[in-house]
FIKOLZA-1660 file (N, C-alpha, C; in steps of 0.1 Angstrom, whole numbers, plus 5000, padded with zeros to 4 digits):
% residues 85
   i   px   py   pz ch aa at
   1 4271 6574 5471  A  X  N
   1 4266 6579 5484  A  X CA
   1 4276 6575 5495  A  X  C
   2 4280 6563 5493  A  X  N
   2 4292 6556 5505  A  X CA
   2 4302 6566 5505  A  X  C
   3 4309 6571 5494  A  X  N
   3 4319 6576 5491  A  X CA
   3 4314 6589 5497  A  X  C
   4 4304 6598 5497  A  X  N
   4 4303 6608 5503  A  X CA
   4 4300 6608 5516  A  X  C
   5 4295 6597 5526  A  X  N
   5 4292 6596 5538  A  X CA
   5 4304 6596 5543  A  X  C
   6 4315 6589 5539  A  X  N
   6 4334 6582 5541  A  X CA
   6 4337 6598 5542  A  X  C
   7 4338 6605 5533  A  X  N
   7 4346 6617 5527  A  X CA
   7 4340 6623 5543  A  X  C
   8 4326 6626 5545  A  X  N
   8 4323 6638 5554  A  X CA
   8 4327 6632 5570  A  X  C
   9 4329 6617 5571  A  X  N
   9 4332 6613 5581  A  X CA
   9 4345 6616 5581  A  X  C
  10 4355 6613 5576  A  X  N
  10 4371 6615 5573  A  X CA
  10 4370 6628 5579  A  X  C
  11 4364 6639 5573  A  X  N
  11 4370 6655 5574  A  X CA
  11 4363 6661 5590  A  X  C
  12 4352 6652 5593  A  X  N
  12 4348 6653 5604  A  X CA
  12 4361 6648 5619  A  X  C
  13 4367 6639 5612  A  X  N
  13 4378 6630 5622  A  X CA
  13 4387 6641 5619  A  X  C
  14 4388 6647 5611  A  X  N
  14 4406 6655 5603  A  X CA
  14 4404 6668 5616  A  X  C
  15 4388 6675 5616  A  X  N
  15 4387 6685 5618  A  X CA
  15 4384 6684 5634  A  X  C
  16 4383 6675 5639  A  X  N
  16 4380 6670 5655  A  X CA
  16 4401 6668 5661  A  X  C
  17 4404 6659 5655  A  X  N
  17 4422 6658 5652  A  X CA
  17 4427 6676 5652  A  X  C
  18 4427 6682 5643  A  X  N
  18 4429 6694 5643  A  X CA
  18 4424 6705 5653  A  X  C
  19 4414 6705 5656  A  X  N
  19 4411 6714 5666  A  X CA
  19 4408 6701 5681  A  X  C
  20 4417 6695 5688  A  X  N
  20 4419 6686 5698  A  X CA
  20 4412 6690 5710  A  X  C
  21 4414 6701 5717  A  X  N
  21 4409 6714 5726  A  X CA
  21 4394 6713 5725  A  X  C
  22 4391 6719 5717  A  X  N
  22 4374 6722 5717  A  X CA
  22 4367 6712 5716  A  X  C
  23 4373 6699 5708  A  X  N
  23 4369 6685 5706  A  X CA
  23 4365 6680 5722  A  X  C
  24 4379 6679 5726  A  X  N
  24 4377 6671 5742  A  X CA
  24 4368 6681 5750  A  X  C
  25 4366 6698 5746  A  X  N
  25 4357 6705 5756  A  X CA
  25 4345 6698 5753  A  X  C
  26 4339 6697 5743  A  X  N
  26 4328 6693 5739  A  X CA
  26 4326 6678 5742  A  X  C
  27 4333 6669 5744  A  X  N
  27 4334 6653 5752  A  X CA
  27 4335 6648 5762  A  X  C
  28 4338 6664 5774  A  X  N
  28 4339 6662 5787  A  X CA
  28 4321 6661 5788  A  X  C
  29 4318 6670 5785  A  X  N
  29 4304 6663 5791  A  X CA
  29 4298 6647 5792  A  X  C
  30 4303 6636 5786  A  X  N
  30 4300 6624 5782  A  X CA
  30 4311 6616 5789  A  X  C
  31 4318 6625 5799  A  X  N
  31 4334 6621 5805  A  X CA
  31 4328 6611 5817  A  X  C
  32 4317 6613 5820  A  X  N
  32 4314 6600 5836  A  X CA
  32 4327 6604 5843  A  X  C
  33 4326 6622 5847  A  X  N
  33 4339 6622 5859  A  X CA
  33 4351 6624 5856  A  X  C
  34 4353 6612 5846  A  X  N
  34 4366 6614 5844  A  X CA
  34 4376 6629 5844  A  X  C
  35 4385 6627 5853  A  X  N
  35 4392 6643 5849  A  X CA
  35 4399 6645 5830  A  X  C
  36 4399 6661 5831  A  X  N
  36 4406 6658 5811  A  X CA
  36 4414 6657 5805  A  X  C
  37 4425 6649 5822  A  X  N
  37 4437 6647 5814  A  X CA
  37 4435 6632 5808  A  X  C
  38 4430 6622 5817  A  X  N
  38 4421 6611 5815  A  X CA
  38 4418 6609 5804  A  X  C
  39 4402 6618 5805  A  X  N
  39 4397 6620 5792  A  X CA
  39 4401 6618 5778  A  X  C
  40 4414 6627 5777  A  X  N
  40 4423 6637 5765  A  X CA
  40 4430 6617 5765  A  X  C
  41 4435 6608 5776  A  X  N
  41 4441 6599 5769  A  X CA
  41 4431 6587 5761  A  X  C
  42 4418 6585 5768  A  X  N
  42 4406 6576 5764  A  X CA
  42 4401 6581 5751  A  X  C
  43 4401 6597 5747  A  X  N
  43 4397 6596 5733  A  X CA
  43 4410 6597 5728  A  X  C
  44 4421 6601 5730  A  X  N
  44 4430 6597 5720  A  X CA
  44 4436 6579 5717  A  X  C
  45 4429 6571 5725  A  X  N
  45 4427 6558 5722  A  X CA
  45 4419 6555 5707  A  X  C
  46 4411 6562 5704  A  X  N
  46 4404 6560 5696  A  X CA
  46 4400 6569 5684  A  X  C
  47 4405 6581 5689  A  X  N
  47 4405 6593 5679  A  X CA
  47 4416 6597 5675  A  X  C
  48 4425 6590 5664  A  X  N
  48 4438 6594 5664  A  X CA
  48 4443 6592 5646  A  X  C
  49 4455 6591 5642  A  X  N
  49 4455 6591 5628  A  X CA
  49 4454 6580 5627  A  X  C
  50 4453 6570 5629  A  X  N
  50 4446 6556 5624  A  X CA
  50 4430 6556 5623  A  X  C
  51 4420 6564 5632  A  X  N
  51 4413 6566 5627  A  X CA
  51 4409 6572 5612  A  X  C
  52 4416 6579 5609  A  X  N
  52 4413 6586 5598  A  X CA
  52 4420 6578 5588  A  X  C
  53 4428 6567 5587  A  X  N
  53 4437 6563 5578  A  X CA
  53 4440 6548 5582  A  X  C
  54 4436 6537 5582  A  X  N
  54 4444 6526 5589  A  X CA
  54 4455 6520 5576  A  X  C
  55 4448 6523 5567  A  X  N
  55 4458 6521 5552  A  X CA
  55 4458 6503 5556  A  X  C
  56 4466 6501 5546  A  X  N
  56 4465 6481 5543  A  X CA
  56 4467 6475 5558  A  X  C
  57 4472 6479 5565  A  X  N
  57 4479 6471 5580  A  X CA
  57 4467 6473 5584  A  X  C
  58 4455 6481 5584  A  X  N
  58 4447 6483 5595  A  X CA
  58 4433 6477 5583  A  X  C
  59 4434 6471 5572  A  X  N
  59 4422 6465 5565  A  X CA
  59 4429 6451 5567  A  X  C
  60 4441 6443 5567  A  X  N
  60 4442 6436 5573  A  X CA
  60 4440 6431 5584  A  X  C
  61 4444 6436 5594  A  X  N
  61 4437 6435 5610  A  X CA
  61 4427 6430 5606  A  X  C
  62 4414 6444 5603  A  X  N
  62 4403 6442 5604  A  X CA
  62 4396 6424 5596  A  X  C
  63 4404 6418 5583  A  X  N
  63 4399 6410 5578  A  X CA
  63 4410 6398 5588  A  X  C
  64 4417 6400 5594  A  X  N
  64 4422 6390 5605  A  X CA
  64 4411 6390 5616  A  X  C
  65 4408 6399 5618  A  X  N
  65 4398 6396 5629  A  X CA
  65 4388 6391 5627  A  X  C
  66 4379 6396 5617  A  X  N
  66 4367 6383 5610  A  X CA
  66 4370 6368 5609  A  X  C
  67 4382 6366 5602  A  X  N
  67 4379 6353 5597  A  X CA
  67 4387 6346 5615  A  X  C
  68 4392 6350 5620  A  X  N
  68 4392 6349 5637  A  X CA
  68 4381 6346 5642  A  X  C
  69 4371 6352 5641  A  X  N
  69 4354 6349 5646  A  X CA
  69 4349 6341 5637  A  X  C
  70 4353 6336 5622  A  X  N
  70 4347 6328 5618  A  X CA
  70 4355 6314 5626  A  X  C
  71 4364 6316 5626  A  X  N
  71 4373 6302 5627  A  X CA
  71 4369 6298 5646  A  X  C
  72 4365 6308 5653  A  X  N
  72 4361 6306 5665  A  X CA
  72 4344 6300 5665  A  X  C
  73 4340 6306 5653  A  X  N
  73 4324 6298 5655  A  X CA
  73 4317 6311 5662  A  X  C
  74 4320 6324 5663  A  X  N
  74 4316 6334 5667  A  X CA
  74 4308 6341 5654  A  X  C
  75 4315 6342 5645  A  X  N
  75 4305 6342 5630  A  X CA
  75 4302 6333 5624  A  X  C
  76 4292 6329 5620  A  X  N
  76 4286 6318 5611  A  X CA
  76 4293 6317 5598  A  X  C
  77 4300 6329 5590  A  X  N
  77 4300 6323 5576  A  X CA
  77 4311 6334 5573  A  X  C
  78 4319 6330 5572  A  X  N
  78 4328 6342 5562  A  X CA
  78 4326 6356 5550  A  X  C
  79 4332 6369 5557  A  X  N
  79 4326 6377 5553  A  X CA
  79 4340 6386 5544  A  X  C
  80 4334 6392 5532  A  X  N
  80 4340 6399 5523  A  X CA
  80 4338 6416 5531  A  X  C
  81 4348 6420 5531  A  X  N
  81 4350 6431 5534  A  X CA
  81 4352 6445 5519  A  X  C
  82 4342 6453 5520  A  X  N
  82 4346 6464 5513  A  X CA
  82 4347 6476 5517  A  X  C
  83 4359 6477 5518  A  X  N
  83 4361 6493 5522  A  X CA
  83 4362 6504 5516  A  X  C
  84 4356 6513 5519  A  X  N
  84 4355 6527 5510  A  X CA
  84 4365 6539 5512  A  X  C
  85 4371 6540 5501  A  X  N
  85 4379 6550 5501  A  X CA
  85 4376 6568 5497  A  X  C
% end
């Protein structure tokens, strides 16, 4: 079931990436103002091919950054990361 929630999320990101235009039409509403040139840079902060792919550089990060909050005392206990492909 992980594997198919991953999969429909992926093609949802591929197919938002792919059609960019209608994506950001449909996001201006949630824009607080912002004009869409703005906009178009705030979601491409975060909607971009790293979303869809961070590959090993970006599961490392992510397990750099945990054991960061463990070693800060911001997480209590060190955590195993599994990521779904």
């Amino acid at each position: 079931m992980t594997r198919l929630i991953s999969r429909h999320l992926h093609d949802s990101i591929a197919y938002g990436l792919d059609h960019r235009g209608a994506a950001l039409d449909h996001s201006m509403k949630y824009a607080r103002g912002l004009d869409r040139s703005k906009a178009d840079t705030f979601v491409g902060m975060y909607v971009n091919d790293w979303t869809l792919d961070y590959g090993d550089r970006g599961r490392q990060a992510v397990r750099l950054f945990l054991d960061r909050g463990v070693k800060a005392g911001i997480i209590d206990r060190p955590i195993t990361v599994e990521f779904v492909d």
